[in-house]
C-alpha positions as CSV (number, residue, x, y, z in Angstrom):
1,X,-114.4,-91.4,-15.0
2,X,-111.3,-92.0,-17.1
3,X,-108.6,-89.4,-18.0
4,X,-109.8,-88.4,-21.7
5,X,-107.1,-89.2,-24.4
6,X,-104.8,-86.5,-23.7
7,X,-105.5,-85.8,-20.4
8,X,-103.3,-85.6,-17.4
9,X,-101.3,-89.1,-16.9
10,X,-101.7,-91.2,-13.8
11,X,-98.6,-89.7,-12.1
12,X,-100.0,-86.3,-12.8
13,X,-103.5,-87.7,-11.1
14,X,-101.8,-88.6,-8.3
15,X,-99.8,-85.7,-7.7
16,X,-103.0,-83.4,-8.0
17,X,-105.0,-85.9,-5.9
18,X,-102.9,-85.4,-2.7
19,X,-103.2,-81.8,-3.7
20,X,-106.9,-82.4,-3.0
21,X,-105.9,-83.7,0.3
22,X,-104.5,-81.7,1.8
23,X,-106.5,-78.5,0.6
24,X,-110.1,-80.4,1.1
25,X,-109.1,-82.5,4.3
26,X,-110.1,-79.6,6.9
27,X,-113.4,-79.7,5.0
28,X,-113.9,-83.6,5.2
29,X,-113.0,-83.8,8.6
30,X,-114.9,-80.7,9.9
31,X,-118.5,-82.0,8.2
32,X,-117.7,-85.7,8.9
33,X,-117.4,-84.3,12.7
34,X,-120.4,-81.5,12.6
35,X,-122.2,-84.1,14.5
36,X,-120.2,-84.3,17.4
37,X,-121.9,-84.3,20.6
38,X,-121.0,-83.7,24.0
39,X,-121.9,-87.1,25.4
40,X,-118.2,-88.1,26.3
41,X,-117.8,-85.2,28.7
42,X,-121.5,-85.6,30.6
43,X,-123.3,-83.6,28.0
44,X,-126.9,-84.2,26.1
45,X,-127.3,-84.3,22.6
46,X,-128.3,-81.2,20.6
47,X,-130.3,-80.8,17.1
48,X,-128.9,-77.9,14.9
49,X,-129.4,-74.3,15.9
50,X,-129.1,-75.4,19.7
51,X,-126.5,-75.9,22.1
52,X,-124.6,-78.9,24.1
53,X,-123.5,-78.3,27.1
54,X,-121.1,-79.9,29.3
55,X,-122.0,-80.9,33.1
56,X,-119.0,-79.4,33.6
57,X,-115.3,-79.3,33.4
58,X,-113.5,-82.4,32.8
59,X,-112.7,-85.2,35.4
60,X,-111.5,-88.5,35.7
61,X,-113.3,-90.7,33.6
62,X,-113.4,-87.9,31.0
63,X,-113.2,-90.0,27.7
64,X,-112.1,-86.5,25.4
65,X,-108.0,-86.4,25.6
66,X,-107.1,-83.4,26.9
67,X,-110.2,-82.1,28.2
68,X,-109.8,-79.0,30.3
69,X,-110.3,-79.5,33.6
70,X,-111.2,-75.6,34.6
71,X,-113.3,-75.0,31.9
72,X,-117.0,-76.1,30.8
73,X,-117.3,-76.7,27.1
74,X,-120.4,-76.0,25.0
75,X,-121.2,-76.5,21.5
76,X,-123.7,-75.8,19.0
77,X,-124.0,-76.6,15.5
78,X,-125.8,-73.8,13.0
79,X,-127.4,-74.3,9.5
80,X,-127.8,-71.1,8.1
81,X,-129.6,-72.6,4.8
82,X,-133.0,-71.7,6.2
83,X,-132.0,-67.7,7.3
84,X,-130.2,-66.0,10.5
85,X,-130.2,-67.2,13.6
86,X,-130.2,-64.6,16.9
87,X,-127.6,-65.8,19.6
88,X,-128.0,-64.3,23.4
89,X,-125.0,-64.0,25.4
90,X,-125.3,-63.7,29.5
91,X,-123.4,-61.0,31.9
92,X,-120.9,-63.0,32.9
93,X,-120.2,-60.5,35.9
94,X,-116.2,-60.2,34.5
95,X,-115.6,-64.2,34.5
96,X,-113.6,-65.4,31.4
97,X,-115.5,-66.8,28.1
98,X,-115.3,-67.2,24.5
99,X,-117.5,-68.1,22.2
100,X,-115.5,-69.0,18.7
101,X,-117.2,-69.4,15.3
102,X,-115.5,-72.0,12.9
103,X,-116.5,-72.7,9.4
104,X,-117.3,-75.6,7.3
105,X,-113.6,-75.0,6.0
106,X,-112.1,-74.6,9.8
107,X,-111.6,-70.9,9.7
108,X,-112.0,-69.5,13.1
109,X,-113.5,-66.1,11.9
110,X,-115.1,-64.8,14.7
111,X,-115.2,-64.3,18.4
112,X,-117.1,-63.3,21.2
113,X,-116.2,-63.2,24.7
114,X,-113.9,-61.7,27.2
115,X,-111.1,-60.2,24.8
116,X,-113.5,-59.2,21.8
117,X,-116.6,-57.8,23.3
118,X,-116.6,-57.8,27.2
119,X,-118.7,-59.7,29.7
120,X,-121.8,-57.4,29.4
121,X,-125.2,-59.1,28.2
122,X,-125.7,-58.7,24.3
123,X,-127.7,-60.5,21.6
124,X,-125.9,-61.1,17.9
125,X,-127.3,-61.8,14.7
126,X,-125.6,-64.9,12.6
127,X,-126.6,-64.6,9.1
128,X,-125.7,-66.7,6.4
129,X,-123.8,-66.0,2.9
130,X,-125.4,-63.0,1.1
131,X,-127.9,-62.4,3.8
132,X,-129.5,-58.8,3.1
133,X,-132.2,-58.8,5.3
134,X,-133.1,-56.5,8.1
135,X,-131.4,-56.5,11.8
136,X,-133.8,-57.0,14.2
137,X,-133.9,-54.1,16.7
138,X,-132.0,-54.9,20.2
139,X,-129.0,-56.6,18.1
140,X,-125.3,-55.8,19.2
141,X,-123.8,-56.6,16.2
142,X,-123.8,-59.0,13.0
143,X,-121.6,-61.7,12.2
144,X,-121.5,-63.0,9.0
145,X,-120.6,-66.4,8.3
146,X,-118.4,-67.8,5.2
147,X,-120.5,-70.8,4.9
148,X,-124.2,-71.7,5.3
149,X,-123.4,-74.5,8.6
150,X,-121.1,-73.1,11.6
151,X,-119.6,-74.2,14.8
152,X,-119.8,-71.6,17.8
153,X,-117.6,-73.5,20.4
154,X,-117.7,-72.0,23.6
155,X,-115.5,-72.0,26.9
156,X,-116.6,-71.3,30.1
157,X,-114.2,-70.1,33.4
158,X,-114.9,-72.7,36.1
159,X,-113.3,-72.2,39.4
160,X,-114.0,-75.7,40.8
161,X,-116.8,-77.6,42.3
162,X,-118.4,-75.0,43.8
163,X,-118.4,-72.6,40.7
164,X,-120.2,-75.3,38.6
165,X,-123.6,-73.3,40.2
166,X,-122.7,-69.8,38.8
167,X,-121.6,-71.5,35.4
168,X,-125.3,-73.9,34.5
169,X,-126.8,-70.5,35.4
170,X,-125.2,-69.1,32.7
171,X,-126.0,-72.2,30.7
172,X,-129.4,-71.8,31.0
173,X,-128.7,-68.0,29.4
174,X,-126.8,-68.3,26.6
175,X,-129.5,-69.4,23.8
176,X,-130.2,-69.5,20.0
177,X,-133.0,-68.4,18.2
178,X,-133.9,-69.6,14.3
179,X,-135.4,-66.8,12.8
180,X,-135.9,-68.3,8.9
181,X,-137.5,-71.7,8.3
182,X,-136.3,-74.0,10.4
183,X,-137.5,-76.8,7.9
184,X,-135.5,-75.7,4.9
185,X,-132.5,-77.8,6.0
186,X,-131.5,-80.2,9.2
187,X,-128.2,-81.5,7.9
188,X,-125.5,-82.2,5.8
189,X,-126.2,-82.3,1.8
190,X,-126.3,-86.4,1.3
191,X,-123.1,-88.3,-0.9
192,X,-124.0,-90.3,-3.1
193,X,-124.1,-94.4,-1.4
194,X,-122.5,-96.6,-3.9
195,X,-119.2,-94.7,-3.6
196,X,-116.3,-97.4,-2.9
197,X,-115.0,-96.6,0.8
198,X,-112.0,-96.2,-0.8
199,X,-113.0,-93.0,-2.5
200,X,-115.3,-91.6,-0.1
201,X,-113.2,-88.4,1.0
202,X,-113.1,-87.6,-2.7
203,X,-117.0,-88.3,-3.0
204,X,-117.4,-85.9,0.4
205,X,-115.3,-83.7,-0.7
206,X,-117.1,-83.1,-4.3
207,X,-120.3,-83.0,-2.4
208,X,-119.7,-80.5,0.7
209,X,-117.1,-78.3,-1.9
210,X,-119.8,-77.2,-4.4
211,X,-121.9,-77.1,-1.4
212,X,-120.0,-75.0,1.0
213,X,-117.7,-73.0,-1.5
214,X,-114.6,-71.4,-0.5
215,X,-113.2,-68.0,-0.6
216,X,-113.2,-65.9,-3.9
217,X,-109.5,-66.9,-3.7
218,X,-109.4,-70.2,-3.3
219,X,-111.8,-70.9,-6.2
220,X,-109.2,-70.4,-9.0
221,X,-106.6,-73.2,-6.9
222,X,-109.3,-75.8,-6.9
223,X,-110.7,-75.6,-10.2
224,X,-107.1,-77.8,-10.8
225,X,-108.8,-80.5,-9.0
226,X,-111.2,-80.8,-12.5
227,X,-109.5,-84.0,-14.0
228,X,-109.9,-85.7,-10.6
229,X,-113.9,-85.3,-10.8
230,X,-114.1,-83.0,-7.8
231,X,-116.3,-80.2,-10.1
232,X,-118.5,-82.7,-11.6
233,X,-122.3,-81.6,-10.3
234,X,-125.3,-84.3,-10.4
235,X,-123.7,-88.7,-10.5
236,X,-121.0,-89.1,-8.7
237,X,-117.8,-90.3,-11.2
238,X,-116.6,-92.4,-8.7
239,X,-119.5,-94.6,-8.5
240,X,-118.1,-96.4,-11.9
241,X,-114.7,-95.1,-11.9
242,X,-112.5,-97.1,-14.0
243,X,-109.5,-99.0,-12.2
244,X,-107.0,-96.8,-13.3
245,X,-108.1,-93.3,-11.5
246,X,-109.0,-96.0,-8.5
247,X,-104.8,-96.4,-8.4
248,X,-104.6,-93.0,-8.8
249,X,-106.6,-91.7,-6.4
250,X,-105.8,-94.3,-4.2
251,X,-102.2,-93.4,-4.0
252,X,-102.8,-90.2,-4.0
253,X,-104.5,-90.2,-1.0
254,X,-101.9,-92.0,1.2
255,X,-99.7,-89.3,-0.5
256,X,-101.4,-86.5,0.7
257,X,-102.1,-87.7,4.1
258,X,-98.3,-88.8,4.8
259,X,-98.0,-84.9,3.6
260,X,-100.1,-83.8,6.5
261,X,-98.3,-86.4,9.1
262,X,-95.1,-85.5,8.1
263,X,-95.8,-81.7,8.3
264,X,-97.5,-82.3,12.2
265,X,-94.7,-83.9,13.5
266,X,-92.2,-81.0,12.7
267,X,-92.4,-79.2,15.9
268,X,-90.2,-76.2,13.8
269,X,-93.7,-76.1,11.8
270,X,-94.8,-73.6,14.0
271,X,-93.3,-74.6,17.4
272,X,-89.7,-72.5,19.0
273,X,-87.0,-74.0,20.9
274,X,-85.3,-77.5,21.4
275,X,-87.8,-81.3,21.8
276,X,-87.1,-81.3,25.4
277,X,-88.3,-77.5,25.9
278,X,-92.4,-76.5,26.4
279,X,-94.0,-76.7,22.8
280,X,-96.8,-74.4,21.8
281,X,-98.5,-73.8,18.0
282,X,-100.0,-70.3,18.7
283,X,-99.9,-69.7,14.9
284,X,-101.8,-72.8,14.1
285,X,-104.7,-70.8,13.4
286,X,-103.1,-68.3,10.7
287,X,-104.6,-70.0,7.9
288,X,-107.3,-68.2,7.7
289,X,-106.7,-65.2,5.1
290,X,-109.8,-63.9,3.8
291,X,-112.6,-64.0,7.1
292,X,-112.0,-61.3,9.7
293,X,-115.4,-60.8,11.4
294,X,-115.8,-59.5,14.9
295,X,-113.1,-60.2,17.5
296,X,-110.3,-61.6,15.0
297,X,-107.3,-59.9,14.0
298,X,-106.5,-59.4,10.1
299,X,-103.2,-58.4,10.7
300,X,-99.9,-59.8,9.3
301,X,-98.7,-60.9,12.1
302,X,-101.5,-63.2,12.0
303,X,-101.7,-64.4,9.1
304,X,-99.7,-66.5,6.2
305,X,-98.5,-64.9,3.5
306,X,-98.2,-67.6,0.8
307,X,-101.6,-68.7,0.3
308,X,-100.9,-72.5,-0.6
309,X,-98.5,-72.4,2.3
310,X,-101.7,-71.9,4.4
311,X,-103.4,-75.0,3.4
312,X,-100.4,-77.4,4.7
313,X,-101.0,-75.5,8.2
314,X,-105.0,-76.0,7.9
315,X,-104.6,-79.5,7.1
316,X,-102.4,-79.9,10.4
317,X,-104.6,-77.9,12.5
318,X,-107.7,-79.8,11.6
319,X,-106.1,-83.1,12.3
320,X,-104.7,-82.0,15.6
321,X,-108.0,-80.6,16.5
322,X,-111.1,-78.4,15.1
323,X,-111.7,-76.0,17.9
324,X,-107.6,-74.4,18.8
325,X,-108.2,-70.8,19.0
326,X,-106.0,-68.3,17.5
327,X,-103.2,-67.7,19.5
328,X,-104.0,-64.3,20.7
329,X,-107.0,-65.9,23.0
330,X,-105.1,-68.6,24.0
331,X,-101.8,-70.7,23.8
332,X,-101.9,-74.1,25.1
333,X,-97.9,-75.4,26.1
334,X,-97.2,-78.7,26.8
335,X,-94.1,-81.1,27.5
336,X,-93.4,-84.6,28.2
337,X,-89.9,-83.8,29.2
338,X,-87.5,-82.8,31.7
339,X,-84.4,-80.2,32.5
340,X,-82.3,-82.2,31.4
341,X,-84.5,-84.1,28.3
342,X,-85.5,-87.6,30.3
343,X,-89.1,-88.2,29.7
344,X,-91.3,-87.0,32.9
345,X,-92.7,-90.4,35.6
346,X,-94.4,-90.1,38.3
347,X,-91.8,-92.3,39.8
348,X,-89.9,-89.0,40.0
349,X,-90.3,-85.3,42.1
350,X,-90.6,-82.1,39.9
351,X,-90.6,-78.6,40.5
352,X,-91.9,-76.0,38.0
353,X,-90.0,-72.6,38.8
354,X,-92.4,-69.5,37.7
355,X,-90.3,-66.4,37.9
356,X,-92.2,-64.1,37.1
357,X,-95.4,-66.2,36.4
358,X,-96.6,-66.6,33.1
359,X,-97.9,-63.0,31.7
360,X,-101.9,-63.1,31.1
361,X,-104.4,-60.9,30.6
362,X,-107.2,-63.8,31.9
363,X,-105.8,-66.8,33.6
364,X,-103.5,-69.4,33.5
365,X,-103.7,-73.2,34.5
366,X,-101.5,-76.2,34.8
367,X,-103.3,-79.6,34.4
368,X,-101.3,-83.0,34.2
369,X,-102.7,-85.6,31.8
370,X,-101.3,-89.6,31.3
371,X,-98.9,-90.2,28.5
372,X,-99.9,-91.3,26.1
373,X,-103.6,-91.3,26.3
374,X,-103.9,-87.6,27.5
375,X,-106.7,-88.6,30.3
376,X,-107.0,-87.3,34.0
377,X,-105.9,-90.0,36.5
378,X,-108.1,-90.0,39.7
379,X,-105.7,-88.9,42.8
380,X,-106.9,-88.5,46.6
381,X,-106.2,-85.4,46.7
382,X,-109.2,-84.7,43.8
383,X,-106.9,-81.3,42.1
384,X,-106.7,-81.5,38.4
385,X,-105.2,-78.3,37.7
386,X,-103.5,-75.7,39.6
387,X,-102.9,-71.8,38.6
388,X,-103.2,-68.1,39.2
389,X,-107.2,-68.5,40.3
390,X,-106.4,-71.2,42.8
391,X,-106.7,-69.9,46.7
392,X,-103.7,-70.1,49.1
393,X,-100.7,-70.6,46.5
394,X,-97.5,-70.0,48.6
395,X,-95.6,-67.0,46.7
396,X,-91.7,-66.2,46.9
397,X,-91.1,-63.1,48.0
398,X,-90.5,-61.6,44.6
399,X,-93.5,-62.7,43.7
400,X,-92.3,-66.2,41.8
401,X,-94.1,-69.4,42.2
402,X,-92.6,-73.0,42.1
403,X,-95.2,-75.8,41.9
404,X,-94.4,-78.9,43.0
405,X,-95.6,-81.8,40.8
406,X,-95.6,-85.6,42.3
407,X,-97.2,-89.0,43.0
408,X,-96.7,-88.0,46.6
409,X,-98.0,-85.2,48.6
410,X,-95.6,-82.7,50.2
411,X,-94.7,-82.8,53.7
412,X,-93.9,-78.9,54.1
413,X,-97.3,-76.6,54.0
414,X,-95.8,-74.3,51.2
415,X,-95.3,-77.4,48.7
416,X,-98.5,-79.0,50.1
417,X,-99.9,-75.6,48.7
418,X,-98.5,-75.7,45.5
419,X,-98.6,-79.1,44.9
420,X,-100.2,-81.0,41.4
421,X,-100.9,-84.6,41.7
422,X,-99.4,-87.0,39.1
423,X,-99.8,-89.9,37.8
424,X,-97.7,-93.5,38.7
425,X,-96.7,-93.2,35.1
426,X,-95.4,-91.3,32.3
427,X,-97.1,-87.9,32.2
428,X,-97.7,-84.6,29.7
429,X,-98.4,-81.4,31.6
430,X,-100.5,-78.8,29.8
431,X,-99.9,-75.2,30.3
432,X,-102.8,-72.7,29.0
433,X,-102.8,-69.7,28.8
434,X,-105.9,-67.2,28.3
435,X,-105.4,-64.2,26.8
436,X,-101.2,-64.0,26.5
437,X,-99.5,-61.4,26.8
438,X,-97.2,-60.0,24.1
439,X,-94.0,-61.7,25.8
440,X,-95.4,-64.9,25.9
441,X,-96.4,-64.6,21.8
442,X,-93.0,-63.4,20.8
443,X,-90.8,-65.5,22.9
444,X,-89.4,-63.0,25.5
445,X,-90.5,-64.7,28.0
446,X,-89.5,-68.6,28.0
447,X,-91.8,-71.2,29.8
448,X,-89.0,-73.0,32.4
449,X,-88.3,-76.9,31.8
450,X,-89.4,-78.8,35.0
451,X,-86.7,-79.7,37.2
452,X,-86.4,-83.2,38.6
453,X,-86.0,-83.0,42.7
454,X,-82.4,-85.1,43.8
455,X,-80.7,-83.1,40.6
456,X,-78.2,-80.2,41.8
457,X,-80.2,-77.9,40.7
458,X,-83.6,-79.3,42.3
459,X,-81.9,-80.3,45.4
């Protein structure tokens, strides 16, 4: 497909392909990834409409960066195309879970779990786009999803080793049910095969965009994408696509994506406070703007105002990561960084100063990771995170908390009891934090930098 005579000019092509980038990219890379097992963290493999579970939380050896290491992960991919599908949820008898709901486009439009709907046993109903049929009796409550093939990604509290029990029981509980015709679909609508890799995210994208269709409001936005082929049904155009839209395309593609880098790497994106200081997104997730189903908040505090705005942030959140929650369920914090800005090394003694502790309505955890790779390093002393659920943390008397962080082990009993093993190395510690409370959302209360033993202060 050539621009007709009179149609846009190559520049203009460009420009409107990385346009398409960075508004289709969360699509691409969601589908391209619906696959995803859980094989890297211990898990089987799942078919659609059931889940993956993890053996349990994450552990040296753990090949997913960043894997929590008090949490259990489970995942299940819906398709919808065939009719509803009934999800049961087990009494977790008041332990944290959440169950989050992403779409083909990466909204996070519903939840189910601790915050939104208790810990009680319940059964939902997940029907599909312009589902009208009848609610089986003994349902809680409907959720209706934006597009015909959902993620549910769920988290389970773990309290350690000898939790892991309590937690595959619960496993075994939480289940989906197909209730339409499990035949009518088991997968992803095909692209076509003779599609140059070079254009393949715009093939992928003209596929799984007339096949997943956006909001109402989003439509009028991406019918601009028409001289770039994205609307064309039936051949692909970019089987025989003549060289100049190749160029095009092409460039417009490395435009778009240095777009989205670009945008990432501005912590002031979305991120307070200096390099050096804890750095948290917890409005990562405000993209979504027309989706509010159970357990998600609508409000404007939640959500961006300038709707082309919101596809920059989408693009970033899917390429940091598909499954971040909105920041009202959880804020992940990290740092590489000390006091006084030198990178953190194991070759070094820290103290982390929690005066009051970090204000949660759940929990809160600390768990250290390598730098870069983001991996747990195996350490004697076999603790990967420490926080406000772990027995015998030495107190101050005002109720603050310093953990100690190092290669070495404490000599005294109250830093031996507050101690987090790290590695030889550089390291990244991540703070998360389930269920924040206001202060922690609006800043009033600051995260302290860690403070390197042997300085005047840390003396």
């Amino acid at each position: 497909m050539n621009p007709r005579r009179g149609g846009p000019e190559p520049d203009a092509i460009t420009a409107l392909a990385a346009d398409a980038y960075v508004y289709g990219s969360p699509l691409v890379r969601r589908l391209s990834a619906v696959q995803t097992r859980l094989q890297e963290r211990g898990g089987a493999p799942a078919p659609f409409n059931d889940f993956a579970h993890a053996d349990g939380p994450a552990a040296p050896g753990t090949h997913t960066p960043y894997a929590p290491a008090d949490l259990v992960d489970a995942l299940a991919q819906l398709d919808l195309s065939g009719g509803p599908v009934r999800l049961h949820v087990p009494d977790t008898g008041g332990a944290y879970y959440v169950l989050q709901f992403v779409d083909a486009w990466s909204n996070a439009f519903a939840y189910l779990g601790s915050r939104a709907t208790g810990t009680v046993e319940g059964d939902w109903l997940i029907v599909p786009p312009g589902w009208a049929g009848t609610v089986p009796e003994g349902v809680s409550g409907v959720i209706d999803a934006p597009t015909s093939v959902v993620s549910v990604v769920g988290r389970l509290a773990c309290g350690g080793p000898e939790d892991l029990p309590r937690v595959r029981a619960l496993q075994q509980e939480l289940t989906l049910t197909h209730l339409g015709d499990r035949a009518h679909r088991t997968g992803l609508p095909a692209t076509e095969a003779g599609v140059p890799g070079e254009l393949r995210f715009f093939e992928e994208l003209r596929v799984w965009m007339g096949d997943f269709p956006p909001a109402a409001a989003d439509r009028a936005y991406q019918d601009r994408f028409q001289p770039l082929g994205l609307l064309e049904e039936g051949i692909s155009p970019y089987v025989s696509a003549g060289p100049g839209l190749v160029r095009a395309l092409r460039r417009g593609l490395a435009l778009g994506r240095l777009r989205v880098e670009e945008a990432a790497r501005r912590p002031a994106l979305h991120a307070d406070g200096p390099p050096d200081a804890w750095q948290a997104t917890p409005h990562l997730r405000d993209y979504n703007l027309d989706h509010f189903g159970v357990g998600t908040l609508g409000t404007p505090e939640w959500t961006i105002p300038d709707r082309e705005a919101s596809y920059l942030v989408r693009a970033v959140a899917a390429r940091r990561g598909h499954w971040l929650p909105h920041g009202y369920e959880a804020v992940y914090a990290h740092t590489v960084r000390d006091a006084r800005g030198r990178p953190l090394d194991g070759s070094h003694r820290y103290v982390l100063r929690l005066a009051p502790p970090p204000p949660v309505r759940a929990f809160w955890s600390l768990t250290v990771y390598d730098s870069p790779g983001g991996h747990l390093v195996a350490h004697e002393a076999d603790r990967y995170a420490i926080g406000d659920r772990t027995p015998g943390l030495a107190h101050g008397a005002d109720g603050s908390l310093t953990l100690r962080l190092s290669a070495q082990r404490p000599t005294d009993p109250a830093g031996e009891a507050n101690w987090l093993p790290v590695p030889a190395g550089r390291f990244r510690p991540v703070l998360r934090l389930h269920l924040p409370d206001q202060a922690l959302l609006d800043g009033s209360y600051v995260i302290p930098a860690l403070e390197r033993l042997g300085d005047r202060r840390g003396a």
